[in-house]
C-alpha positions as CSV (number, residue, x, y, z in Angstrom):
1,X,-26.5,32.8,71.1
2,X,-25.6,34.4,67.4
3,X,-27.4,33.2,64.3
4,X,-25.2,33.4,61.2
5,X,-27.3,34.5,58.2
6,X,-26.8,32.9,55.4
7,X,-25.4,35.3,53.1
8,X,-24.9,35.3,49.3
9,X,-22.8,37.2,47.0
10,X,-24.5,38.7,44.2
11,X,-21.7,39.9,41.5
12,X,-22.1,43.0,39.3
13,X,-23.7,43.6,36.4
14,X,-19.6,44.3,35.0
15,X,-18.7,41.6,36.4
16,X,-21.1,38.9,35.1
17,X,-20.6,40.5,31.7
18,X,-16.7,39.9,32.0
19,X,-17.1,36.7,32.7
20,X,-19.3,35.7,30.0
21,X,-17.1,37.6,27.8
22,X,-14.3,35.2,29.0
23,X,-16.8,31.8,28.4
24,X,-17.1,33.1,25.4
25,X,-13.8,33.7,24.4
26,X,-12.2,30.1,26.1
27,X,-15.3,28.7,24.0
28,X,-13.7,30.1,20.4
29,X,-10.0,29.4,21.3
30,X,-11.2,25.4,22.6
31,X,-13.3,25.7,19.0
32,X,-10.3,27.1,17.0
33,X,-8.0,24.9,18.5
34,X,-9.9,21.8,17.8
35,X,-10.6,23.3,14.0
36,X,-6.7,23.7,13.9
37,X,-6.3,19.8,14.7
38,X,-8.9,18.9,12.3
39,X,-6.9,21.1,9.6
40,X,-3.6,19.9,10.8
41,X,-4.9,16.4,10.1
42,X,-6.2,17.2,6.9
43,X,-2.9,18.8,5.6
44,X,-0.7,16.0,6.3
45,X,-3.2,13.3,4.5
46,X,-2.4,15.5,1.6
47,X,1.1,14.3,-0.8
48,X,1.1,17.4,-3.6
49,X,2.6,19.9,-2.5
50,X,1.0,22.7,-4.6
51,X,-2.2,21.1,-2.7
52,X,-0.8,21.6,0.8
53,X,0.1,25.1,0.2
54,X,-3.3,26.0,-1.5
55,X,-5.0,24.2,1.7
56,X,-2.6,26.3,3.9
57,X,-3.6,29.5,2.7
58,X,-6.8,28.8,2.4
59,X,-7.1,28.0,6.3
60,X,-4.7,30.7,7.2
61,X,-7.1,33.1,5.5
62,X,-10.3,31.8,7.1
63,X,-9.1,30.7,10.8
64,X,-7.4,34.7,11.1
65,X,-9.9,36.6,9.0
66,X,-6.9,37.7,6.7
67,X,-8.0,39.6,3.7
68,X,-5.2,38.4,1.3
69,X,-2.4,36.7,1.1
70,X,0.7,34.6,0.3
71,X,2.8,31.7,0.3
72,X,6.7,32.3,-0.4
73,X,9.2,29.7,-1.0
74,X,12.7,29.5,-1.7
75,X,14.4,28.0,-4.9
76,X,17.7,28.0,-6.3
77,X,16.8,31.6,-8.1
78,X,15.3,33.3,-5.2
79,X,12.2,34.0,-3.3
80,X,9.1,32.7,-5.5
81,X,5.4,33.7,-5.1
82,X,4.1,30.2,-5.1
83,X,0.5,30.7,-3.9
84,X,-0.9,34.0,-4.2
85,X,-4.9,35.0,-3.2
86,X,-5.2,38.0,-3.6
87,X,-1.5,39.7,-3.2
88,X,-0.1,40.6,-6.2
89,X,3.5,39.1,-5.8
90,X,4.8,43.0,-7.2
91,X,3.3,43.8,-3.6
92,X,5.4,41.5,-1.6
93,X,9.1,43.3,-1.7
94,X,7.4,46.6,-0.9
95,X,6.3,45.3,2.1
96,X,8.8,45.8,5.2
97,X,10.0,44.8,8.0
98,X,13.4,46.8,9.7
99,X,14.1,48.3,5.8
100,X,13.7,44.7,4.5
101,X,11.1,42.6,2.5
102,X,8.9,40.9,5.2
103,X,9.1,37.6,3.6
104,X,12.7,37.9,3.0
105,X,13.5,38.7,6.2
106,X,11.4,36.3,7.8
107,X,12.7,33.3,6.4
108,X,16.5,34.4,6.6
109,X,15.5,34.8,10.4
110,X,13.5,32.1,10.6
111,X,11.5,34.4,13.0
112,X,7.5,35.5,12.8
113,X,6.3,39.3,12.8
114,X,3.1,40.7,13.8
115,X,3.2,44.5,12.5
116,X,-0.1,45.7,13.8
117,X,-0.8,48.5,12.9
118,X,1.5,48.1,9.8
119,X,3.9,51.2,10.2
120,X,6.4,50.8,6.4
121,X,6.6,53.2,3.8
122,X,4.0,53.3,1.6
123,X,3.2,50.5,-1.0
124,X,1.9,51.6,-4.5
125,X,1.3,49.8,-7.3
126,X,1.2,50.9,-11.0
127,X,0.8,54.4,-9.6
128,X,-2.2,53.2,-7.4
129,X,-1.4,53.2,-3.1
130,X,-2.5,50.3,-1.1
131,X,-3.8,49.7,1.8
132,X,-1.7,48.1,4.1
133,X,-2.7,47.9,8.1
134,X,-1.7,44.8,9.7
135,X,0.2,42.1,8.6
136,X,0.9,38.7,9.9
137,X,4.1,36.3,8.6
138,X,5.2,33.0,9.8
139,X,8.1,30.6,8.5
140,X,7.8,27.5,7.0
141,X,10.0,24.8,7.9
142,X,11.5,22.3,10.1
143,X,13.9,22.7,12.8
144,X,17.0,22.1,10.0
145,X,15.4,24.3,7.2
146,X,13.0,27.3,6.5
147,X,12.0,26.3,3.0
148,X,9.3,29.4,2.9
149,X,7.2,31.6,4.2
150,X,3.5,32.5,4.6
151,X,2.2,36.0,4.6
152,X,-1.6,37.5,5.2
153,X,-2.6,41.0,5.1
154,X,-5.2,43.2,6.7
155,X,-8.2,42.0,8.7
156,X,-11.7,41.6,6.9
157,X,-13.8,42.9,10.7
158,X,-10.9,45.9,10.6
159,X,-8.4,46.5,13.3
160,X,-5.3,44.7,13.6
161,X,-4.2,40.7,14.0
162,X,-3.7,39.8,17.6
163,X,-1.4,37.8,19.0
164,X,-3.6,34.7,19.3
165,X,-3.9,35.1,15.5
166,X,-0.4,34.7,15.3
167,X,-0.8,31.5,17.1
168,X,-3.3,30.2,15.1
169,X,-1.3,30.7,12.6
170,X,2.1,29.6,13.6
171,X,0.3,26.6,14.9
172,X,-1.3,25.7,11.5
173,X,1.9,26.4,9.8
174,X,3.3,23.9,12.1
175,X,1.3,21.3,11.1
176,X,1.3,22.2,7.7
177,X,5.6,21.8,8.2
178,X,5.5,18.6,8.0
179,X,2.8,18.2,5.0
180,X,5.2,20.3,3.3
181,X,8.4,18.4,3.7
182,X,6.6,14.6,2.8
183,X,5.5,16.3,-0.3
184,X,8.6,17.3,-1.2
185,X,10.0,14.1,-0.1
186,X,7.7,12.7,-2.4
187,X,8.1,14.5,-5.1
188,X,11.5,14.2,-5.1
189,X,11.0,10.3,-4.9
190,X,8.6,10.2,-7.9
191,X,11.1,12.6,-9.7
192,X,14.2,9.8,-9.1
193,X,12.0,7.2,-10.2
194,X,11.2,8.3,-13.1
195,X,14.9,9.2,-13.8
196,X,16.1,6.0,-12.7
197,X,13.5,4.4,-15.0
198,X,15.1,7.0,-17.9
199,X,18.2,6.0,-17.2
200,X,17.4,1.8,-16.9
201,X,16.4,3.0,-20.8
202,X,19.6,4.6,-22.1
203,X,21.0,1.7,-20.3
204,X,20.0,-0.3,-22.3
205,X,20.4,1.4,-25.4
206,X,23.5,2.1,-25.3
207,X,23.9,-2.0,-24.5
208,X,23.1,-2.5,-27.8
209,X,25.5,-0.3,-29.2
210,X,28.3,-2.1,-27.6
211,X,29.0,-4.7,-29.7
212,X,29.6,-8.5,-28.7
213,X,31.6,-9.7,-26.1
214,X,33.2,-12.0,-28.4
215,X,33.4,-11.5,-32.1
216,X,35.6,-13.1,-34.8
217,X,36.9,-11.9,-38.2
218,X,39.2,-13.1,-40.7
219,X,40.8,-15.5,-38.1
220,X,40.7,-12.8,-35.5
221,X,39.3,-13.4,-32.5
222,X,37.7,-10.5,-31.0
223,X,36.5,-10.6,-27.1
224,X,35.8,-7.7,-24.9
225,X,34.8,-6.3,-21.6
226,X,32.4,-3.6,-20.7
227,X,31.9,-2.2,-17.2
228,X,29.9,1.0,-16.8
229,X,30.8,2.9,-13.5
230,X,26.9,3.9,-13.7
231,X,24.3,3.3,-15.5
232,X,25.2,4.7,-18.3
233,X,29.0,5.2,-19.2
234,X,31.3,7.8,-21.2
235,X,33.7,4.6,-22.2
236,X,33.3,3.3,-26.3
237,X,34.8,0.9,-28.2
238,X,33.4,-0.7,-31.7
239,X,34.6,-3.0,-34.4
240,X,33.4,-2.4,-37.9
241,X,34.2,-4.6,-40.9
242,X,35.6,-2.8,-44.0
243,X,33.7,-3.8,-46.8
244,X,35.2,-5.5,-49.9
245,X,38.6,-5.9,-47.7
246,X,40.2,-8.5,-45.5
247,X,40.5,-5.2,-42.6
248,X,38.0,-4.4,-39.8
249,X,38.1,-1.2,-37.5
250,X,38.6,-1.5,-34.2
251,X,37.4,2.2,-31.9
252,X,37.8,2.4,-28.5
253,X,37.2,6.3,-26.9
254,X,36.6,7.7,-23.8
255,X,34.6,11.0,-22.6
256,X,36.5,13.4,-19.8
257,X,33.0,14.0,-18.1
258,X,30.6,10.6,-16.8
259,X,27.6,9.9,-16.6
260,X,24.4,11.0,-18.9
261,X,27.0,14.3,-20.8
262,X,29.2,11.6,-21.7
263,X,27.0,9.1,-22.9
264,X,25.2,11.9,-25.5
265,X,28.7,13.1,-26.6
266,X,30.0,9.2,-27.0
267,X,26.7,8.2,-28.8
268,X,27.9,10.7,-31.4
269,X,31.1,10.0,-31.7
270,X,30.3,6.4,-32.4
271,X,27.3,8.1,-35.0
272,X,30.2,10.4,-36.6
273,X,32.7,7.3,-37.2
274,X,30.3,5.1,-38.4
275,X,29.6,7.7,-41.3
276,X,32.9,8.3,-42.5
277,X,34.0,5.0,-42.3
278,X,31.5,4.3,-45.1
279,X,33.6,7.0,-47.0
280,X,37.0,6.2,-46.3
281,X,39.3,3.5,-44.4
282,X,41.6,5.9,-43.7
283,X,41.9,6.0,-39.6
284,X,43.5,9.2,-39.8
285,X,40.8,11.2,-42.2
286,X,38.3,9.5,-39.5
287,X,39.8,10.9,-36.5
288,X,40.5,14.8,-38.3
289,X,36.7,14.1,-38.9
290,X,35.3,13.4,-35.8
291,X,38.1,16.2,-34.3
292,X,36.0,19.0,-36.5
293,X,32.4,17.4,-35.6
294,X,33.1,17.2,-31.8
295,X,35.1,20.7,-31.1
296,X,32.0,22.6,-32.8
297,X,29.2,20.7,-30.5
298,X,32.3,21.5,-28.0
299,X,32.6,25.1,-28.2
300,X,33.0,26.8,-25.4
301,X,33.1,23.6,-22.8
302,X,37.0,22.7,-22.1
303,X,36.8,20.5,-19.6
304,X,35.0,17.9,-22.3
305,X,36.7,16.3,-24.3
306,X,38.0,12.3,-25.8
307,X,41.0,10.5,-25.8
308,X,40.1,8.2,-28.8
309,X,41.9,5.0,-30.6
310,X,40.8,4.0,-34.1
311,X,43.1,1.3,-35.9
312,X,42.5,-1.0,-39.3
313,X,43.3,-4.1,-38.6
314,X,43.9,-5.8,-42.1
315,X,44.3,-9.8,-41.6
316,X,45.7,-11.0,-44.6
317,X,48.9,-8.3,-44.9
318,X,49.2,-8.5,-40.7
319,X,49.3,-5.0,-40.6
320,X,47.7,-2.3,-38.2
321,X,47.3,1.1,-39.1
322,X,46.0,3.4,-36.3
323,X,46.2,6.5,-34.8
324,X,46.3,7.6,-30.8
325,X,44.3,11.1,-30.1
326,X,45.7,11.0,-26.8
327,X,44.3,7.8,-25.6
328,X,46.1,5.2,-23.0
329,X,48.6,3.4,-25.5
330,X,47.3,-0.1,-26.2
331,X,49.6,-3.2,-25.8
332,X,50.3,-5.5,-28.4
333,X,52.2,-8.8,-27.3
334,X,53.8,-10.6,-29.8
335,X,54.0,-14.2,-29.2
336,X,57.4,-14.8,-31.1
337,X,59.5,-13.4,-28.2
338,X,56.8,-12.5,-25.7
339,X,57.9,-8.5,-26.4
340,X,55.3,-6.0,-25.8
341,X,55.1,-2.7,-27.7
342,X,52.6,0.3,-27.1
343,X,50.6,2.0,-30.2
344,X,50.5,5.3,-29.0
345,X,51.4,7.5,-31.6
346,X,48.9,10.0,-32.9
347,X,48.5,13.2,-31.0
348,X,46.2,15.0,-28.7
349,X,42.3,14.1,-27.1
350,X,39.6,15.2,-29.3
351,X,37.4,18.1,-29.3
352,X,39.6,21.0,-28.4
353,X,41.8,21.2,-30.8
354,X,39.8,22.4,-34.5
355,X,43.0,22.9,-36.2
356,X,45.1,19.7,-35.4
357,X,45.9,17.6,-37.9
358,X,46.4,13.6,-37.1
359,X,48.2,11.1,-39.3
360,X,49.2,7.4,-39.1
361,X,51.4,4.7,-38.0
362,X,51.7,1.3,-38.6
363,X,52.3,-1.9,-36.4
364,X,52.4,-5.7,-37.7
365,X,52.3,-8.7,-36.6
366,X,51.9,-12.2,-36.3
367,X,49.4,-15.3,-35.9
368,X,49.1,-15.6,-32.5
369,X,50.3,-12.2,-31.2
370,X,47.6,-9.8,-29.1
371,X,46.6,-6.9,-28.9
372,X,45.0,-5.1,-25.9
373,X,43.3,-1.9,-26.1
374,X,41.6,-0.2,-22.7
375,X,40.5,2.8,-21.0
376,X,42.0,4.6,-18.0
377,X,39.0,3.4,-15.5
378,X,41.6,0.5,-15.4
379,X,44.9,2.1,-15.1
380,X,43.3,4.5,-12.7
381,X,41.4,2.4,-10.1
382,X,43.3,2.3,-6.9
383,X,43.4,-0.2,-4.0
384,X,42.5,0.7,-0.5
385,X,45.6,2.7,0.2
386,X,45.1,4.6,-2.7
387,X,47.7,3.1,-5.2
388,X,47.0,3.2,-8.9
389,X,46.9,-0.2,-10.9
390,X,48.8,1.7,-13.3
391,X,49.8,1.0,-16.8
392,X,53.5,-1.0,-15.3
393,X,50.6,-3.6,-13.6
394,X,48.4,-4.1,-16.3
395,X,51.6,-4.9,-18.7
396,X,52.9,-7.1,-16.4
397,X,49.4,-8.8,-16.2
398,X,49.1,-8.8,-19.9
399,X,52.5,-10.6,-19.7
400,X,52.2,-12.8,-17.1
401,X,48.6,-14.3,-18.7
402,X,49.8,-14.9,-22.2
403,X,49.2,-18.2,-22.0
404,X,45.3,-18.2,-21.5
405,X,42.3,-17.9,-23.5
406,X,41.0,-14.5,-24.3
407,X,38.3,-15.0,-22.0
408,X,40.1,-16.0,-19.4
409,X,42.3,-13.2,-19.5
410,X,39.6,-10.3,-19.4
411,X,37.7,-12.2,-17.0
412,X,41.0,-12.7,-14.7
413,X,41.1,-8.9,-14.9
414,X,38.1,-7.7,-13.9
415,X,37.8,-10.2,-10.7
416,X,41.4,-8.5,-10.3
417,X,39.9,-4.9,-10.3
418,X,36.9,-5.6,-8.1
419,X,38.9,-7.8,-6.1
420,X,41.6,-5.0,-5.0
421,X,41.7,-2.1,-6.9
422,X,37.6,0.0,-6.9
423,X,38.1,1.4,-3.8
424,X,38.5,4.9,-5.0
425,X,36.1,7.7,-4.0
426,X,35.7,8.6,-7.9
427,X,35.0,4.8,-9.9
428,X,35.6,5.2,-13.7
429,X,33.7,3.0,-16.5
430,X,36.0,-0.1,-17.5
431,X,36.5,-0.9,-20.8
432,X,39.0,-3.6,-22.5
433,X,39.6,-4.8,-25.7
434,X,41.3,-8.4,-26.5
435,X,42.3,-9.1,-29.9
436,X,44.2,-12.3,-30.9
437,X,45.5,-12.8,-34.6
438,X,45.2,-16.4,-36.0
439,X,43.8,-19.5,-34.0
440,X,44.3,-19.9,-30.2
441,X,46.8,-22.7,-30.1
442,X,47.4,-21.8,-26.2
């Protein structure tokens, strides 16, 4: 019978040390990999920005043993150094990758690069060479958008970085990514709530320098309606009393551009009228005023501009004298015959024109006649198939309410508007002006 010895396998010395060296190795990647996670969850508790990419770098610089480094982003003027420990951002064009700047080509690419041992041209600065070995750069981004970069350079224990370095750090960048992009989110949130809480304020500034809705003077009755397509608007109107007389002036302007622009350039349009009106009653020495004021703060910007109305409405000679720079021609209905006329003499828009020279004309009329003055948000707002209400509409509307209040009127046009006719991709401000001379005896 054959006894089996029992027989065991002693490895060798080589072999032993390999595989300790292995241990040792799956050891630190199971370490680094649970220090990445750690990190990973630290970044993306962080919500500044600038924090999350000082955080970044410093990990990147610690979990590769990177020397120095970088963090690039893009903006709307280029590549920016926005963290930099200890590359100077001169240093950061000069280093290439296929005859381009690393970083730029990186994030155009949206592709890594390990260039160990770093084989580019030369990279001096001030006349002094550097050093340049190995370097390491990963994109920063999201799937939809490489918003940056990140760059280390050379290896503090010498030699060159690895490819599990550029793991580590593709994987930290990774979870750094999304740290990133809430940042910005936030920022970008914090940023439109403070502008929306800027604009809730010239809001409502520029409320209170519309005047009333409903105003009366010298047996005028004065109502009006005031619909900004945004928060703030690039529509004006104003009524100012002439003192001593038995007129008032009634403005009423629009701005080409919308928005915040138009509000500024409105605000001093209403400031420059204002002014001279305490000099002069003339309409037409107003409007060659404000023409001169607004084409110098104009210069150079044609596609601003104003189509502006200014008349002086005098109530005890039933006169108007006004002049049109270019503004929709307001309606005045006369009761007597239930005619309606247009006051749109004058000549061209505001602040373009230095030299032009505007006069007058002159309406009158009677107790009980009207006399509309608007803004093209009206005229211009179309209904779902794209029609214009159109200046033919509102006349006929004009016409075909005669017999109603003020009030009623305005307030039967814009449930009209909204009703049918804001359906346009581009919504102007809306802006109307209802004077009726003498008592309402509808």
């Amino acid at each position: 019978m054959n006894t089996l010895e029992d027989t065991t396998l002693v490895a060798s010395p080589e072999i032993q040390t390999r595989v300790q060296e292995l241990e040792l190795q799956l050891e630190q990647r199971a370490a680094d990999f649970n220090d990445l996670a750690q990190m990973g969850a630290m970044l993306a508790s962080i919500m500044n920005l600038e924090e999350v990419l000082s955080a970044l770098m410093e990990m990147a610089l610690r979990m590769v043993e990177g020397q120095v480094g970088a963090i690039v982003l893009k903006t709307p003027h280029g590549l920016k150094s926005q963290v930099s420990w200890g590359l100077d951002h001169r240093v950061l064009p000069l280093i290439l990758r296929s005859g381009k700047p690393v970083c730029e080509r990186t994030i155009d690419t949206n592709e890594g690069a390990l260039l160990s041992p770093y084989s580019g041209p030369p990279v001096a600065i001030d006349g002094i060479n550097l050093r340049i070995e190995t370097v390491l750069c990963e994109p920063i981004g999201t799937k939809s958008e490489t918003v940056g970069c990140i760059v280390v350079v050379n290896k503090n224990s010498g030699g060159g970085f690895t490819e599990h370095d550029r793991t580590v750090l593709r994987t930290l960048v990774n979870y750094a990514a999304v740290a990133v992009q809430n940042a910005r989110l936030l920022a970008v949130s914090v940023e439109k709530k403070v502008l929306d809480h800027e604009l809730a304020l010239a809001a409502q500034v520029q409320k209170t320098l519309v005047p009333h809705s409903k105003l009366t003077f010298g047996g005028a009755t004065i109502e009006s309606l005031y619909v900004p397509a945004r928060k703030v608007g690039g529509d004006y109107f104003d009524i100012l009393p002439n003192p001593g007389t038995d007129s008032f002036l009634l403005a009423i302007g629009d701005v080409s551009s919308k928005g915040m622009p138009a509000a500024l350039l409105m605000t001093a349009a209403r400031s420059v009228v204002r002014a001279a009106a305490k000099r002069t009653g003339s309409v037409s020495e107003i409007v060659n005023e404000i023409n001169r004021i607004v084409c110098e703060d104009l210069t150079g910007q044609k596609d601003m501009f104003i189509t502006f109305f200014l008349a002086s409405i005098n109530t005890k000679s039933s006169t108007i004298s006004y002049t049109n720079a270019g503004h929709p021609a307001p309606y005045i209905w006369h009761r007597a015959d239930g005619s309606i006329g247009e006051l749109g003499k004058g000549g061209v828009f505001l602040g373009q024109f230095p030299d032009f020279k505007y006069g007058e004309s002159n309406e009158r009329f009677r107790p009980g006649d009207r006399l509309l003055a608007y803004t093209d948000g009206i005229i211009e707002a179309a209904d779902s198939g794209g029609t214009l209400y159109g200046r033919d509409r509102l006349r006929e509307f004009l016409a075909r309410q005669a017999g109603q209040k003020s009030a009623v009127i305005l307030e039967s046009l814009r449930s009209e508007l909204e009703n049918g006719f804001r359906h346009a991709d581009y919504i102007d401000d809306v802006t109307a002006v209802l004077v009726e001379f003498g008592k309402d005896k509808s």
